[in-house]
N, C-alpha and C positions, 0 to 999 in steps of 0.2 A: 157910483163907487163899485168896483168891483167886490166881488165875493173871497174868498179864501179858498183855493181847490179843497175837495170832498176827502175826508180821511175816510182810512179804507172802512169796511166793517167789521165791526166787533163782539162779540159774543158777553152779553153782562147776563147776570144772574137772576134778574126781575125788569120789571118797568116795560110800561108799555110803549107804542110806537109815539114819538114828540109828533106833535103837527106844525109847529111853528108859530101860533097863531094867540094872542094873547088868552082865549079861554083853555089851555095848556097851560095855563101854570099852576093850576092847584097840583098838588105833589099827587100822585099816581102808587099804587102799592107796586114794590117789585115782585113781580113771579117767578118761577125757576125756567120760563122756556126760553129759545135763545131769540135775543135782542139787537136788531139792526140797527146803526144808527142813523141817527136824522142827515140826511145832506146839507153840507154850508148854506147849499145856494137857496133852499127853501127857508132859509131864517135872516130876518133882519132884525130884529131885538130879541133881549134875553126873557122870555118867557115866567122868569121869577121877579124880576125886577121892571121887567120894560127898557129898561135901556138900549139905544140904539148902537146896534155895532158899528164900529168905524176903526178910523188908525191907530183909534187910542185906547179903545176897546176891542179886545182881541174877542173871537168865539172859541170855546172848548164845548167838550164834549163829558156827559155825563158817564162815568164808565157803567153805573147800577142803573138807568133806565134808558140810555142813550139819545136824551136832547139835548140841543144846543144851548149852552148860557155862558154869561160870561165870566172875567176868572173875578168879579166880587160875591157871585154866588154860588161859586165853586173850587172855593179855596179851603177844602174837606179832604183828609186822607183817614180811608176807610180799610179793612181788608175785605175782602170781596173771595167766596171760596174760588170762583171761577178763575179766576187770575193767580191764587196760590199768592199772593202778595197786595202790600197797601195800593189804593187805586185813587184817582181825584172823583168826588162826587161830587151831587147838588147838596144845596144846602134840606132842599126838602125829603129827598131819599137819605142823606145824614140823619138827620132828626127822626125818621120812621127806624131805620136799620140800627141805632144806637142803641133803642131799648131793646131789640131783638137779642135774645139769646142764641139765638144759632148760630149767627156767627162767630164767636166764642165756641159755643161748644164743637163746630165745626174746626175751629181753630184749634183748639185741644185735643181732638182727635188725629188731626193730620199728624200733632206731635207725638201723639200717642202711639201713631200708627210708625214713625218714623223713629222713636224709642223700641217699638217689637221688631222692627227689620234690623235695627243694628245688633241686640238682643240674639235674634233668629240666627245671623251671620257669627254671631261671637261662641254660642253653640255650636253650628256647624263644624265652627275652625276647630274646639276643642276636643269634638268627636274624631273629628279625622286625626290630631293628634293621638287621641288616645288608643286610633285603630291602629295607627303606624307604629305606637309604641307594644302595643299586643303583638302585633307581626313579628316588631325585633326581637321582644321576648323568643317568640317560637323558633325562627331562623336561628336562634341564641343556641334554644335548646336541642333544637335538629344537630347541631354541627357541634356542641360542647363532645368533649370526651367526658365521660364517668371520673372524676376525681375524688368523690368522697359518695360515701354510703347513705344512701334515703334514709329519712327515721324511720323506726319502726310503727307497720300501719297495728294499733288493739284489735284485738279481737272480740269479734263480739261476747257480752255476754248475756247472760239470762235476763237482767236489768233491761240491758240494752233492746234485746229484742220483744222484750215485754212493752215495750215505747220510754222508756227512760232516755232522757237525754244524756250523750260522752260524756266525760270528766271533763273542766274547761281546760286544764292545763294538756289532754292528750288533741285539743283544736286548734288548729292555726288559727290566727286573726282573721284568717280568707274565709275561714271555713264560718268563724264567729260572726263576720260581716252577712256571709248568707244567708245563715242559719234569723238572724235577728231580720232579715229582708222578708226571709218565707215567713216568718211569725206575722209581721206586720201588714203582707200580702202581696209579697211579692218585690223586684224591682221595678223600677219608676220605667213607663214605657221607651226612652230615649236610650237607658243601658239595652233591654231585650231588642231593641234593631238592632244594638249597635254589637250583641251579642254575636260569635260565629253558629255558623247552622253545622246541621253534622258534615251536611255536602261539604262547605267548604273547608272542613274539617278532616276529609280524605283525599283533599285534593292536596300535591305534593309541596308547591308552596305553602301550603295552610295547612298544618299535621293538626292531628285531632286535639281537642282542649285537657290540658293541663290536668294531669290528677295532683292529690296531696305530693304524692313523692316525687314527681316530676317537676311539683312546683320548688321543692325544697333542694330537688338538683340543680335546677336555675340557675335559682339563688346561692349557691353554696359554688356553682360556676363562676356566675357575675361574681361573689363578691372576690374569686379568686382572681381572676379578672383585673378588679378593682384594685387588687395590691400590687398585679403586677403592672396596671398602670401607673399608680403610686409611685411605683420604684423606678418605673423608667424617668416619670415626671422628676423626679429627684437628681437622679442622677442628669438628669440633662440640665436642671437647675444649676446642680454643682460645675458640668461643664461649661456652662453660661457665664456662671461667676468668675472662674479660673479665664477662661477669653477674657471677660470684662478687663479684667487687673491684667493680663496682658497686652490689652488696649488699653492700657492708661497709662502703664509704664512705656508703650512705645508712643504715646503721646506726650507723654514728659520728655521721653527724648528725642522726639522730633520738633515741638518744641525748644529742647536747650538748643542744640542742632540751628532751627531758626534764630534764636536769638544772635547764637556765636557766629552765623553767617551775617547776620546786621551790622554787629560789631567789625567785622572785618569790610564790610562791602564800607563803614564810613572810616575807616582808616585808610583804605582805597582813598576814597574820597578828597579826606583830609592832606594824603601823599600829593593827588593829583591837583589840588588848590594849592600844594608847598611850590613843588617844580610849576606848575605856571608863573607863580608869585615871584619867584628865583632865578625863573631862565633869564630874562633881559638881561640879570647880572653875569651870569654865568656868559652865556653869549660874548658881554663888554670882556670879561677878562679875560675869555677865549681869545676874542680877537687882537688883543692885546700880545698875549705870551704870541701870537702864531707873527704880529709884526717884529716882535721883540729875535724871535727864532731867524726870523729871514732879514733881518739886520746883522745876527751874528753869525751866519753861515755868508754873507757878502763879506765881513770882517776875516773870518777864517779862510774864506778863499784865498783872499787879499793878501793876508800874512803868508798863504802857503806859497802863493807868487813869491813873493817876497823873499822868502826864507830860500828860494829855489836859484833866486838870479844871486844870491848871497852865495850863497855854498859854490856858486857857478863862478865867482870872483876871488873867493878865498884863496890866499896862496898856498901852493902844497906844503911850503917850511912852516909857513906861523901853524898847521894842523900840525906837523910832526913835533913842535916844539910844545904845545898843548898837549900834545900825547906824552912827550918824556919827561914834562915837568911835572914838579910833585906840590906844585902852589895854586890850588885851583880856584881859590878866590880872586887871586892875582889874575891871572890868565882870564878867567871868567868876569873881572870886575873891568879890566881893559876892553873886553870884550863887547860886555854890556853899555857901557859907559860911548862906547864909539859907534854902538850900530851893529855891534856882531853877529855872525848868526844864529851864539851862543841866545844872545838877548831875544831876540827872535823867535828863537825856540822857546825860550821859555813865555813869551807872551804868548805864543801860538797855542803851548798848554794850558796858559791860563783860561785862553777863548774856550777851546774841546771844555772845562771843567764847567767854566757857567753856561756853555749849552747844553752840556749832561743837565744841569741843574735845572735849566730851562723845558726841557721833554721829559724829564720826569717830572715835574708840576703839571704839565697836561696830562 
């Protein structure tokens, strides 16, 4: 049966070199040098148990002394400092390194050590804050104008120079704060680095450190400053709001606007379901009055024939006799009654009148 290729080597924390060989299996103390591991092909059973590797038993590898065994005697997860993480062990390097304390205490350290780096970095950051904000102080006061007058600095008096301590009300807080530093001895080493030197104190970026009244023009800037950002911030609040409610009003009305365009787009709509609904009618009685039209214009031609070969026959006396009689029922009633082309004419106006009647209904 073939072997299982050789895993690379590996570096564990203790244990000596495996030999492969059944007098190998008493457990081995681990040491701290570094530990090669056993090759596949020099093992054919597990050295804690005897068992014969095959298909059904795989080989592993011990990570804390590096021999070969298999996974029912190496089904152990340990931390191991060398790997920084749990690793699979033997059962008999389990059992020795369990009651060991180092590795716990090892373990608590790394955390401990990984608690002071983040610690380390959390101060760094707040120092460089606190430099940058000393900076803008200074830039503040480099370029403030004079708007209000320094307090007035006491003078000393015989108390004072005697070693009496100032009155507390003539000491700023600043002055209170250092004053209780030098009493106790001083500031904590992190402010004195973080302190400016006088160098960088004449140099023209970095003007020299603050006295009382320079500290109190600062401040007495900033807080002027601070009003008049107040005021701007206000006033651009107010014009936000006044936008806002002008934005809401012209969304009401473009909103109405959309609705009353809805409205009309399905009256549209509504119009244009009517007339399709309607045309096939409209259409039939279209083509109806237009047969009905050209029936009555063949009729009126007909009649106008008519009336034309009549007047063309009429004798000249029976017209003059119609002309000088004063009986025009009579004349007209003969007329009509025979074919005349009294009667004629007047059917021919009767046609003209129901085909007015006709083209004004289309």
């Amino acid at each position: 049966m073939s072997s299982l290729p050789a895993k690379p080597a590996a570096h564990g924390p203790s244990g000596g070199r495996g030999t492969g060989s059944p007098s190998s299996s008493s457990a081995q103390a681990p040491d701290s040098g570094v530990k090669a591991w056993v090759p596949d092909s020099e093992v054919n059973e597990c050295p804690t148990c005897s068992r014969k590797f095959g298909t059904t038993l795989r080989k592993h590898h011990c990570r804390a002394c590096g021999r070969v065994v298999c996974g029912y005697c190496s089904g152990n997860q340990l931390f191991l400092p060398s790997h920084g993480k749990d690793q699979r062990v033997c059962d008999p390097c389990f059992d020795l390194l369990r009651h060991d304390k180092t590795a716990s205490l090892t373990e608590s350290l790394s955390k401990n050590r990984q608690v002071e780096a983040s610690l380390k970095a959390d101060l760094k950051e707040k120092l460089q804050q606190a430099d940058w904000f000393h900076g803008f102080l200074l830039k503040v006061s480099a370029k403030a104008v004079p708007s209000c007058s320094p307090p007035p600095i006491p003078t000393p008096t015989p108390s004072a120079a005697s070693g009496a301590a100032p009155a507390p009300e003539l000491r700023t807080p600043e002055l209170r704060s250092r004053d209780d530093e030098e009493e106790e001895g001083g500031p904590p080493e992190e402010e004195k680095e973080s302190a400016p030197s006088d160098d960088e104190g004449d140099s023209p970026d970095c003007p020299r450190a603050l006295s009382t009244g320079d500290a109190a023009e600062v401040i007495c800037t900033a807080r002027q400053r601070w009003r008049q950002a107040c005021g701007e911030l206000s006033a651009q609040t107010e014009e936000t709001d006044r936008l806002r409610l002008e934005s809401e009003a012209l969304e009401r009305e473009c909103q109405e606007t959309a609705d009353a365009v809805k409205e009309l787009k399905k009256a549209v709509r509504s119009m244009e379901s009517d007339v399709k609904s309607l045309r096939p009618q409209v259409e039939v009685h279209r083509d109806q009055l237009s047969r009905k039209t050209d029936a009555l214009r063949e009729e009126l031609e007909g009649l106008t024939q008519r009336m034309h070969a009549l007047e063309a026959q009429l004798p000249a006396r029976a017209t003059e006799s119609f002309l000088s009689s004063g009986s025009f029922l009579s004349v007209g009633g003969s007329f009509v009654g025979q074919g005349s082309p009294l009667g004629a004419r007047l059917r021919l106006e009767g046609c003209a009148n129901r085909f007015r009647e006709g083209c004004s209904l289309m």
